[in-house]
C-alpha positions in Angstrom: 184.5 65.3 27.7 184.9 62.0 29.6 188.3 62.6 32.4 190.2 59.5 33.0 192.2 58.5 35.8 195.4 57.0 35.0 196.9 54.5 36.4 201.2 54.5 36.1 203.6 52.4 37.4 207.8 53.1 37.3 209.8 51.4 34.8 211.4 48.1 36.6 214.1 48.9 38.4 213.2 52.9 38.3 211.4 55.5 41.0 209.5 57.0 37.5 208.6 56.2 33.8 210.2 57.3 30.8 207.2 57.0 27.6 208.7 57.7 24.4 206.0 59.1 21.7 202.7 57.1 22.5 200.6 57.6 19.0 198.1 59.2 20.6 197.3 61.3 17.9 193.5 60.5 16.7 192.7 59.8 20.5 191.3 62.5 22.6 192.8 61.6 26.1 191.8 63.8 28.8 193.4 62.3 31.7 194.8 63.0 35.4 197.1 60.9 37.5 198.7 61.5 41.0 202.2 61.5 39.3 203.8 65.0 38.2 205.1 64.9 34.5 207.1 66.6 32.7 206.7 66.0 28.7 208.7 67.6 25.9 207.1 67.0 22.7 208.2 68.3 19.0 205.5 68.8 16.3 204.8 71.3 13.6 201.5 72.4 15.9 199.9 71.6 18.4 197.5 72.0 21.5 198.2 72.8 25.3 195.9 72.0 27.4 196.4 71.9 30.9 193.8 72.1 33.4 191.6 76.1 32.7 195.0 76.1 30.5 194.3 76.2 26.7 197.0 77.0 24.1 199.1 76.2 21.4 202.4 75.3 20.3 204.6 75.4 17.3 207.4 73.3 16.2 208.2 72.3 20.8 206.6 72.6 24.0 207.9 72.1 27.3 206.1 71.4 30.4 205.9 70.4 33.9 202.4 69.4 35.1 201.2 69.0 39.4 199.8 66.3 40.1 195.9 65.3 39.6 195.9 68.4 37.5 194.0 67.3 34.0 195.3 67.4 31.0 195.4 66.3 27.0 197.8 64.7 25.2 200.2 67.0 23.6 200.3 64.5 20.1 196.2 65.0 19.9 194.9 66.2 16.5 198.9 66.4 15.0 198.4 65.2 11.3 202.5 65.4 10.8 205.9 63.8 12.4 205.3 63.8 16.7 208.3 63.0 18.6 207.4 62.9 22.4 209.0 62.4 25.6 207.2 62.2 28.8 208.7 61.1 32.1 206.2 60.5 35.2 206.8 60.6 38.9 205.6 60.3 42.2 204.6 63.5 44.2 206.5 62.1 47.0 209.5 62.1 44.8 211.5 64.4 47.4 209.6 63.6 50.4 212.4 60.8 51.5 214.7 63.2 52.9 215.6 64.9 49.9 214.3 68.3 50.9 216.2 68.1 53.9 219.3 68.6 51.8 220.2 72.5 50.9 221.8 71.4 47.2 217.3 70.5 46.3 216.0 74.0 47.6 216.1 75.2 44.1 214.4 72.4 42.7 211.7 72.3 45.7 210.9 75.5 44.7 210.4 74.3 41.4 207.7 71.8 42.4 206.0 74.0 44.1 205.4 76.2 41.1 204.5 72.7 39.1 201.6 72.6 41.3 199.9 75.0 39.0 201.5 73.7 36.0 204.5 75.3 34.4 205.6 76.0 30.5 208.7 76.7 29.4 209.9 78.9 26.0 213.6 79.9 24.3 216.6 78.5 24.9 215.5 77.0 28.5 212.9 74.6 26.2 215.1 73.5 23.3 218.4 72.5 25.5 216.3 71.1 28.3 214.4 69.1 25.4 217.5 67.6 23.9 218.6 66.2 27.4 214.9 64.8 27.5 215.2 63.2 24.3 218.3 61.6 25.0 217.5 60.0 28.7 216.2 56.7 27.5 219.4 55.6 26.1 220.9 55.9 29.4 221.5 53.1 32.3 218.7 53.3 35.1 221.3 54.9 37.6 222.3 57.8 34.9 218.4 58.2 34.2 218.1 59.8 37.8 221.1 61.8 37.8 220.0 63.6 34.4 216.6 63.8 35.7 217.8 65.5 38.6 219.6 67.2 36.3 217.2 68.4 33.8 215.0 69.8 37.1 217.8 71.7 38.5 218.7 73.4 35.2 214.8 74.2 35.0 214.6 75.6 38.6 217.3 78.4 37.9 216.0 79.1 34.4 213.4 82.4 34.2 212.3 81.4 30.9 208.9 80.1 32.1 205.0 80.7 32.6 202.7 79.4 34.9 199.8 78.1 33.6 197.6 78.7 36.9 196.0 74.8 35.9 194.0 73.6 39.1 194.4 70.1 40.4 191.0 68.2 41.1 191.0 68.1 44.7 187.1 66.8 45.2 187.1 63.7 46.5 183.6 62.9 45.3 185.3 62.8 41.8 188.2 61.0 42.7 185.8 58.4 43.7 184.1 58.4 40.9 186.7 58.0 38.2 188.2 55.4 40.5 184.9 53.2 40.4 184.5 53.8 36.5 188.3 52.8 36.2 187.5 49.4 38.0 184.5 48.9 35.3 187.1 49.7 33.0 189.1 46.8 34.3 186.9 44.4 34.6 185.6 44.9 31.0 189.0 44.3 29.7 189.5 41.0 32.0 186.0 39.8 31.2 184.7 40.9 27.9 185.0 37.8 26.2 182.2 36.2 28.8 178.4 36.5 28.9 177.1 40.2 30.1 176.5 39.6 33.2 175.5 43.5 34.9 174.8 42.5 38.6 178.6 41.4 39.1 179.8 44.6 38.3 176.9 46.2 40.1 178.0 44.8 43.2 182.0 45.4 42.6 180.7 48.8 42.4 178.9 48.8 45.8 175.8 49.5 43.9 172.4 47.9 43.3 171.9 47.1 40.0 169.2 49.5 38.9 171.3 52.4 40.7 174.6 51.3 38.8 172.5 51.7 35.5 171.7 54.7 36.2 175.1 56.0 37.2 176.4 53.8 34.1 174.6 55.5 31.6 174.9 58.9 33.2 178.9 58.8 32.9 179.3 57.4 29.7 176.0 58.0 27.4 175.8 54.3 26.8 174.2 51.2 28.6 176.9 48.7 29.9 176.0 46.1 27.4 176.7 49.0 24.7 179.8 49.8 26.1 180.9 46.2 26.4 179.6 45.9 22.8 181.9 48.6 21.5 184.7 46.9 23.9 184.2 44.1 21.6 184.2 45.4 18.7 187.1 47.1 19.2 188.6 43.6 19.8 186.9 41.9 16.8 188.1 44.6 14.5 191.6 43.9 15.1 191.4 39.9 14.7 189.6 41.1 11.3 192.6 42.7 10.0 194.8 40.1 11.2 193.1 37.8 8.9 190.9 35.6 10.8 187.6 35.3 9.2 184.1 36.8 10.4 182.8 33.5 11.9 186.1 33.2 14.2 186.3 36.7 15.0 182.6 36.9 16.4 183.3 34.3 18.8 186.6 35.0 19.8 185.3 38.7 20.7 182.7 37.2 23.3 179.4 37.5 21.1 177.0 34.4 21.3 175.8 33.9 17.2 176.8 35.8 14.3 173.7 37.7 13.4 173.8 39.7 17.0 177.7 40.4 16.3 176.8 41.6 12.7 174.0 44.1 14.3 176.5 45.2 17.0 179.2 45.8 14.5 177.5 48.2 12.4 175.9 49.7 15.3 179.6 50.9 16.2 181.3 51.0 12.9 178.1 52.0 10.6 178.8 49.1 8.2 178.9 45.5 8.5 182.1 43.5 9.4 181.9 41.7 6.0 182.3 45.4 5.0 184.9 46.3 6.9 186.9 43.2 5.8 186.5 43.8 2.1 187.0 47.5 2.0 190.5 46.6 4.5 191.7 43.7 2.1 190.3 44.2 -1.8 192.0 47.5 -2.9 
């Protein structure tokens, strides 16, 4: 179960981000970030699972998750109708003199308790949910005031659990999940060019044989596998936008057509000619 560090930036001209139902559903995305969330999310079932948290939901769930504290999706697995709403922030939300002011005690309190994750049930859930659900539509300056809002009607409300989630707080790992998500970044920049492993061997501070190693013992593959699959990926998608198997392999960063064919069914299991037919002859 691979943990990915995500990387989140506000919404321009906005101190957080507002992400409206992602489609996340057939992608298993265990992920932390240093940003505490709060996601409302409506679906006829589905899992909760926060941190040593695991659960699930029916029809709504409501939560507020600490920062760095790992998590999945709420839309994973969901075969029917997901409506989501997640808004992320910075931990040092209130540190700019905010908690200096009485009127934020309430809600201070309320990120403390965030810091082991909190869920929230009956009538606290669904009305807090409908103001969620309605935030987007809003101009930048009203998104804050509801925000604020929405957290001060949560801190007075006793309808809640705490989910006793623990935030990753070993540095060793945070260092590792930020080196693979520079790999990560570089792939996507550079995929389309020749393999080239001692460049990202030494972006990583590492010798080549050692970054090999560390390579293959985070993600199960090799890096020219990974990059492969990276490619592939890419390929697949100029394949169902029509462009034909020749332009594709190029286009994806693979040399000659008889190494993309071989790569292709190595991740897919069939061939791309394949994989255009069964996508275009019904």
């Amino acid at each position: 179960m691979k943990l990915t560090l995500e990387t989140i930036k506000p919404d321009s001209g906005s101190s957080f981000r507002i992400l409206l139902t992602p489609n996340l559903n057939d992608i298993f995305f265990w992920h932390f970030h240093p940003e505490i969330e709060i996601v409302f999310v409506e679906a006829e079932k589905g899992i909760r699972h926060i941190g040593d948290h695991i659960s699930t939901y029916e029809e709504s769930d409501l939560a507020l998750i600490g920062s760095y504290i790992p998590h999945l999706n709420f839309d994973y697995g969901v075969k029917t109708t997901v409506e989501t709403v997640v808004v992320q922030l910075r931990e040092s939300f209130f540190d700019k003199g905010l908690q200096h002011f009485p009127e934020f005690n309430e809600i201070i309190a309320l990120f403390e308790r965030v810091k082991s994750g909190v869920a929230f049930y009956g009538s606290t859930k669904q009305i807090a949910g409908e103001r969620m659900k309605k935030i987007a539509a809003l101009t930048k300056f009203e998104q804050f005031v509801e925000l604020i809002g929405i957290f001060q009607f949560l801190a007075k409300s006793e309808e809640y659990v705490i989910l006793n989630a623990r935030a990753i707080s070993n540095l060793i790992i945070l260092k590792q999940q930020d080196r693979m998500l520079q790999i990560y970044k570089h792939v996507e920049e550079h995929f389309k060019e020749k393999i080239d492993t001692h460049i990202i061997a030494k972006k990583s501070n590492l010798s080549v044989p050692a970054f090999c190693r560390y390579f293959k013992k985070a993600t199960k593959l090799t890096y020219t596998d990974f990059v492969n699959q990276y490619r592939i990926t890419y390929a697949k998608k100029l394949l169902l936008q029509g462009m034909n198997i020749s332009e594709a392999c190029f286009e994806s960063g693979f040399e000659n057509l008889s190494y993309f064919s071989r790569a292709f069914k190595k991740v897919t299991g069939i061939g791309p000619s394949v994989f255009k037919k069964n996508n275009f002859e019904k």
